[in-house]
C-alpha positions in Angstrom: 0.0 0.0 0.0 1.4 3.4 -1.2 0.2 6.0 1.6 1.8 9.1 -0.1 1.4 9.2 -3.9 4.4 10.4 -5.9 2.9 14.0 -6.4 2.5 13.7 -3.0 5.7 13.1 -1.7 7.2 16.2 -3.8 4.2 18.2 -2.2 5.4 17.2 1.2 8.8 18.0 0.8 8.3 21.3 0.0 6.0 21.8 3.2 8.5 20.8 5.4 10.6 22.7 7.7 13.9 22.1 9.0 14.1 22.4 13.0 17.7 22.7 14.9 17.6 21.8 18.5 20.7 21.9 21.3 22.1 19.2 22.9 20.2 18.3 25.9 16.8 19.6 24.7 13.5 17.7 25.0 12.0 17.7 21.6 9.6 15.8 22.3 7.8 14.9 26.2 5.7 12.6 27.3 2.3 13.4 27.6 2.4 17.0 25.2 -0.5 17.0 22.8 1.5 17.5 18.7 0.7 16.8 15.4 4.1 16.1 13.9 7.0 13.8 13.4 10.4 14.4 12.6 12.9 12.7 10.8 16.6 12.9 12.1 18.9 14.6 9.4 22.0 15.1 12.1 22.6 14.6 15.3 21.5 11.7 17.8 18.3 11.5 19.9 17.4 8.9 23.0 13.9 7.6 24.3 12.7 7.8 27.2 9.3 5.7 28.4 8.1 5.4 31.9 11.2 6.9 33.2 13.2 4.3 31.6 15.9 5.1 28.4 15.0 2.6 25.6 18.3 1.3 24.2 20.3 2.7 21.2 20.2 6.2 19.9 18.1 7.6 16.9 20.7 8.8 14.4 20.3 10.0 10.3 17.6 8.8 8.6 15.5 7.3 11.8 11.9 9.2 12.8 10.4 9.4 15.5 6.6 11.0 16.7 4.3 9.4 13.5 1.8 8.2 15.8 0.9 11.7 16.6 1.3 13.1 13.8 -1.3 10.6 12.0 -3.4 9.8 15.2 -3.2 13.0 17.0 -3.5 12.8 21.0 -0.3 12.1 23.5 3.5 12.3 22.8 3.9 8.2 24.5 7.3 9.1 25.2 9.9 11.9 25.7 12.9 12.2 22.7 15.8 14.3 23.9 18.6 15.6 21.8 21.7 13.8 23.0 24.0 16.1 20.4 22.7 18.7 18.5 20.0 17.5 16.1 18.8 18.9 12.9 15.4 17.3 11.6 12.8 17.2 9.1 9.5 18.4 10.6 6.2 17.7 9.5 2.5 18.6 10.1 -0.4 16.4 10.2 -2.0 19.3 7.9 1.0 19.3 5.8 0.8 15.7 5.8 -2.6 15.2 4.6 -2.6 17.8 2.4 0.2 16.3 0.5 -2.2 12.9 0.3 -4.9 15.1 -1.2 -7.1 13.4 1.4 -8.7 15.2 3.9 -10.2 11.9 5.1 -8.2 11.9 8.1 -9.7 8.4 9.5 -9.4 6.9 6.2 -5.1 7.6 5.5 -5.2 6.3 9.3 -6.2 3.0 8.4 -4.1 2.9 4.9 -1.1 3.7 7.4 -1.5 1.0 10.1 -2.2 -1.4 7.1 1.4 -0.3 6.0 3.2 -0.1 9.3 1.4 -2.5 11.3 3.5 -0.9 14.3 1.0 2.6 14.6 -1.6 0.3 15.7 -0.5 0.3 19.3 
């Protein structure tokens, strides 16, 4: 299942942003209410759930937060910038927009069916 059609994905690109965060920065905390993800372009990020760091870093080309941005609701877990991070932000609205569905339920269900992962 393709959830982004090729016009899509060159829509998206041009709706990100770029977001630069210092060493030692929460980018993301548990609990907060956001719509986007981000992908990692530089730098290294842990997780933290519960308290607990999960092991291993996220480094280039990993993401982290597309739960909320396709789901909406509450960050599950806090991402702190162990270096300083550059990443690729973007929107629910930018995302669905760039589907050229405004069916938000609907690219929900094409996603989980993709990444079977979101489900949780």
């Amino acid at each position: 299942i393709d959830v982004l059609p090729p016009y899509g994905l060159e829509r998206l690109a041009q709706a990100t942003t770029w977001t630069e965060r210092p060493a030692g920065d929460d980018v993301t905390v548990v609990g907060a209410v956001e719509d986007q993800m981000y992908i990692v372009e530089s730098g290294e990020l842990s997780v933290w759930v519960a308290g607990e760091r999960r092991p291993g870093v996220l480094g280039p080309g990993r993401w982290f937060g597309e739960v909320a941005m396709l789901r909406g609701g509450a960050r599950t877990a806090t991402v702190v910038a162990e270096t300083d991070v550059r990443l690729l932000t973007i929107t629910r609205e930018d995302f669905l927009h760039s589907a050229g569905n405004d069916d938000r339920e609907e690219l929900v269900l094409h996603a989980t069916a993709a990444y079977p992962d979101l489900r949780s």
